[in-house]
C-alpha positions as CSV (number, residue, x, y, z in Angstrom):
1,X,-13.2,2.4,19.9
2,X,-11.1,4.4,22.7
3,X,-7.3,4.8,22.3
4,X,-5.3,4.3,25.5
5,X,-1.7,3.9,24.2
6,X,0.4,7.1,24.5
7,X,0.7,8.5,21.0
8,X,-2.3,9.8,21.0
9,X,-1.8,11.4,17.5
10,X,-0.2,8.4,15.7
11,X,-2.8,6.2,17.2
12,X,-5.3,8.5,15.6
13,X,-3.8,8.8,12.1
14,X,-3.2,5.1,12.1
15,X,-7.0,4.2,12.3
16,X,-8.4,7.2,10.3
17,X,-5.9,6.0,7.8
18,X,-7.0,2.1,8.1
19,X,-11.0,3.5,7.9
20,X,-10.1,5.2,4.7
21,X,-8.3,2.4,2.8
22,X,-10.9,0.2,4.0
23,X,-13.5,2.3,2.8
24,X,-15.2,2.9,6.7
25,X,-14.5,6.6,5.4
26,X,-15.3,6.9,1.8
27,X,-14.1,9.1,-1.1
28,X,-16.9,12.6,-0.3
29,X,-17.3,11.7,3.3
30,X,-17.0,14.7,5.7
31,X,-15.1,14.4,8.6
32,X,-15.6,16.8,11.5
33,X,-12.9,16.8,14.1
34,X,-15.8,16.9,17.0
35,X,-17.4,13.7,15.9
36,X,-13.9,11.8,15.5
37,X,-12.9,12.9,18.9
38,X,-16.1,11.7,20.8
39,X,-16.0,8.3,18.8
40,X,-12.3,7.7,19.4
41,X,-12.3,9.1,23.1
42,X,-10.0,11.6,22.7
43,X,-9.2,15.3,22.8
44,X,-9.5,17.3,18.9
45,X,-5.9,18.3,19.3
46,X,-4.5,15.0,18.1
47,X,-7.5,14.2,15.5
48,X,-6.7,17.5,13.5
49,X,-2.9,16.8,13.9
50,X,-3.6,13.8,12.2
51,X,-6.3,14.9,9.7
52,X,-3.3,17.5,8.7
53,X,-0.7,14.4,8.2
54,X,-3.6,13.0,6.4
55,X,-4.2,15.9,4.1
56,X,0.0,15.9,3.2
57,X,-0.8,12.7,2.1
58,X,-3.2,13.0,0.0
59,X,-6.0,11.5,1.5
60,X,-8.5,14.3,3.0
61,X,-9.0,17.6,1.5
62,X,-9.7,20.7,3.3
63,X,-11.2,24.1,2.0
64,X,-10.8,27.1,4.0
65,X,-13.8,28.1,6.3
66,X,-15.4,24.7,5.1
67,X,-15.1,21.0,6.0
68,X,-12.7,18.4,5.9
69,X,-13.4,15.5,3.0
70,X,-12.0,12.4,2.0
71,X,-10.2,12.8,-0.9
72,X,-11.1,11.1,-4.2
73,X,-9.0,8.4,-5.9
74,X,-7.0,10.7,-8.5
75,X,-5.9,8.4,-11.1
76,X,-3.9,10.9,-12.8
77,X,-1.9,10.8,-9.3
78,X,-1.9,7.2,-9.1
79,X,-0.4,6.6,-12.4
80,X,2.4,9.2,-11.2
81,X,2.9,7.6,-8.1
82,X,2.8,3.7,-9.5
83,X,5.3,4.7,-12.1
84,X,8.1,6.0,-9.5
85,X,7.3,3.2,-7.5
86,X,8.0,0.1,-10.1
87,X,11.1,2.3,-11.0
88,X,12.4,2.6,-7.4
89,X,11.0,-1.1,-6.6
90,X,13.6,-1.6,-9.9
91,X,16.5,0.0,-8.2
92,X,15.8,-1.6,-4.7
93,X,15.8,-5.3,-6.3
94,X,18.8,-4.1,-8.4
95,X,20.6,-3.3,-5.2
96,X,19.3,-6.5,-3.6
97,X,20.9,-8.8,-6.2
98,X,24.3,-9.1,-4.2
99,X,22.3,-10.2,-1.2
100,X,20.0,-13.1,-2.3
101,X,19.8,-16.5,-0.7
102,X,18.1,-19.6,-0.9
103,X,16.2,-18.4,2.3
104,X,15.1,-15.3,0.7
105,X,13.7,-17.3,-2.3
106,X,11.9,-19.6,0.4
107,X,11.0,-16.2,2.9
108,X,9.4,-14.6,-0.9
109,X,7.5,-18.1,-1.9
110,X,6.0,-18.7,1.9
111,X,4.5,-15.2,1.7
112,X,3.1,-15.5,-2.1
113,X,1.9,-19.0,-1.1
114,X,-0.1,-17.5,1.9
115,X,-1.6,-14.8,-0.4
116,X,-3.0,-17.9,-3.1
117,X,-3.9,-20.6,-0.1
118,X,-5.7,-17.9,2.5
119,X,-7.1,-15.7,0.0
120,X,-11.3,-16.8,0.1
121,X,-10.7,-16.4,3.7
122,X,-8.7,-13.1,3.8
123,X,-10.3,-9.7,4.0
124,X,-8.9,-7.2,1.0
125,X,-6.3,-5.6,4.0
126,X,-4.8,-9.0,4.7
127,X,-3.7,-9.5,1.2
128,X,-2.6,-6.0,0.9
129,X,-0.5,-6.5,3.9
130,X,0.9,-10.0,2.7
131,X,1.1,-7.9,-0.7
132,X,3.2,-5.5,0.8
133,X,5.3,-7.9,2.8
134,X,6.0,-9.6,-0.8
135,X,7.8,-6.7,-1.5
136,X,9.0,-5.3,1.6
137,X,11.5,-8.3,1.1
138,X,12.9,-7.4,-1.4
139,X,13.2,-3.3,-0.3
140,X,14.8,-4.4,2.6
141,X,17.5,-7.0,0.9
142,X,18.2,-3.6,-0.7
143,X,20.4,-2.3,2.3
144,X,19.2,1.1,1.2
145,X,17.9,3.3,4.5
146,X,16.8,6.2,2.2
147,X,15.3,4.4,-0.8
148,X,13.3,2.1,1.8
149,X,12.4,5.8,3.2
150,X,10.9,6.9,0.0
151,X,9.2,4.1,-1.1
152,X,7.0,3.5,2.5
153,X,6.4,7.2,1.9
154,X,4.7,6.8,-1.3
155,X,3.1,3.2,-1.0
156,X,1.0,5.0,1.6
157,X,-0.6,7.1,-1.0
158,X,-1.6,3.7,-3.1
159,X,-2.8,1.4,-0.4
160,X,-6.0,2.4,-0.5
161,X,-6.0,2.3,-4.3
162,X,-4.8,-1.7,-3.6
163,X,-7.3,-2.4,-1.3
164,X,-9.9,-1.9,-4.0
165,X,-7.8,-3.5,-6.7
166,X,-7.6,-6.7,-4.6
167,X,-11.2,-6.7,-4.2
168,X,-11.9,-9.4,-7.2
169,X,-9.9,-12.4,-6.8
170,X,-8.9,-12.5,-10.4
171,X,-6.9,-9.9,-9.5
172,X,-5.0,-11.9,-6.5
173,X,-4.3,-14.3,-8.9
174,X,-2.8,-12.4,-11.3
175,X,-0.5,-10.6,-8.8
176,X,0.3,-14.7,-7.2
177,X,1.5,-15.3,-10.5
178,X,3.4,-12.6,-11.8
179,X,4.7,-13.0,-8.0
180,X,6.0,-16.6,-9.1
181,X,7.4,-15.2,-11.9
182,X,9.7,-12.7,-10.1
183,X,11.0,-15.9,-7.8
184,X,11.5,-17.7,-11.2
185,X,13.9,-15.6,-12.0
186,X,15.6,-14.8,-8.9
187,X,16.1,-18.6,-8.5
188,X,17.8,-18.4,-12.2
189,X,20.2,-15.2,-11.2
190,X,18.4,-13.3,-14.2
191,X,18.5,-10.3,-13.1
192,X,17.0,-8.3,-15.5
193,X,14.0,-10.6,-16.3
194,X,13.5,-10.3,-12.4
195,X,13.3,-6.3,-12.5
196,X,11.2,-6.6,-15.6
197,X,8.6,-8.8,-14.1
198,X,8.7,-6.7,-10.8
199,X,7.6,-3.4,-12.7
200,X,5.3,-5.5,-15.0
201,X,3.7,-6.4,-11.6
202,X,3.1,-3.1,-10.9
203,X,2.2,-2.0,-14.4
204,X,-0.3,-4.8,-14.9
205,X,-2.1,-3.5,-11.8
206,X,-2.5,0.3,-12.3
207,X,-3.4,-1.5,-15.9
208,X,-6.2,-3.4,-14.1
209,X,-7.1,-0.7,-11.6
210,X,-7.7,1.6,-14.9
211,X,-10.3,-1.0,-16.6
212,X,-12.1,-1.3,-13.5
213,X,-12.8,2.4,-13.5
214,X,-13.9,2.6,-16.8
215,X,-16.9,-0.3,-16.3
């Protein structure tokens, strides 16, 4: 795969970071800048520019005078993370409240529809995306540049996390329903039974995410 766009150093982290959350690049891998740069077509400047964005986040771990690894799922971490996430997700919808319409409700129920419908013919990334998109909706109806900021900032460190998660349909059709749920209420103006089932969404799959690590 050879990158001809510009950016030569976004392009770069955004397909290292789709191998990883796809699994392409696994938790223990190695990755050697040398390699990367002949497969991709491009100069090592950019691929350890974007191994060291990578690394910020969480995602590769380098020793010094040693190699570069994909970093393990830390459940401690995630557990962390999820747990500012449903509280800021909480806020965002909270702040979203004065700015629902019936097209929201319809824009939420199209994309939670897709998710049920497509899912035997989706791959895992698809319904993470259409995941995401669920709630993007909602971050966005917030108004809230910053928040919005924050929250992109620290769903990157879980989507890899989701991908796995969404592997079993079971769980796509728990998060379909507790999906509905959140609409249910939003169509009734309850506003705090709508937070509650947004952070139970969230809960329910760190929840899920912990069984499945235990088996």
């Amino acid at each position: 795969m050879l990158i001809k766009r510009t950016f030569l150093r976004e392009e770069a982290y955004n397909i290292l970071l789709e191998w990883i959350i796809v699994g392409k690049l696994s938790p223990g891998d190695k990755v050697r800048d040398v390699e990367l740069s002949e497969e991709l077509g491009i100069s090592r400047t950019p691929i350890r520019e974007a191994l060291l964005r990578l690394e910020e986040e969480g995602f590769v771990v380098t020793k010094p005078n040693r190699s570069t690894t994909i970093a393990p799922i830390d459940l401690d971490q995630l557990t962390s993370t999820y747990s500012i996430v449903w509280t800021l997700e909480a806020l965002a919808l909270e702040e979203a409240f004065p700015h629902f319409t019936s097209q929201t409700i319809d824009e939420l129920t199209n994309i939670n529809e897709q998710i049920l419908v497509d899912s035997p013919s989706l791959h895992q990334l698809d319904i993470v995306q259409l995941d995401n998109a669920f709630h993007d909706v909602i971050i966005a109806l917030s108004k809230n540049e910053e928040l919005q900021k924050i929250l992109h900032r620290l769903k990157a460190k879980i989507r890899r996390a989701e991908f796995y998660y969404f592997q079993k349909e079971e769980s796509v059709q728990a998060s379909y329903k507790e999906h509905r749920l959140v609409i249910k209420h939003l169509e009734q103006k309850d506003w705090e039974k709508a937070k509650e089932a947004l952070m139970n969404n969230w809960k329910h799959s760190l929840m899920q995410m912990k069984q499945q690590n235990k088996r």
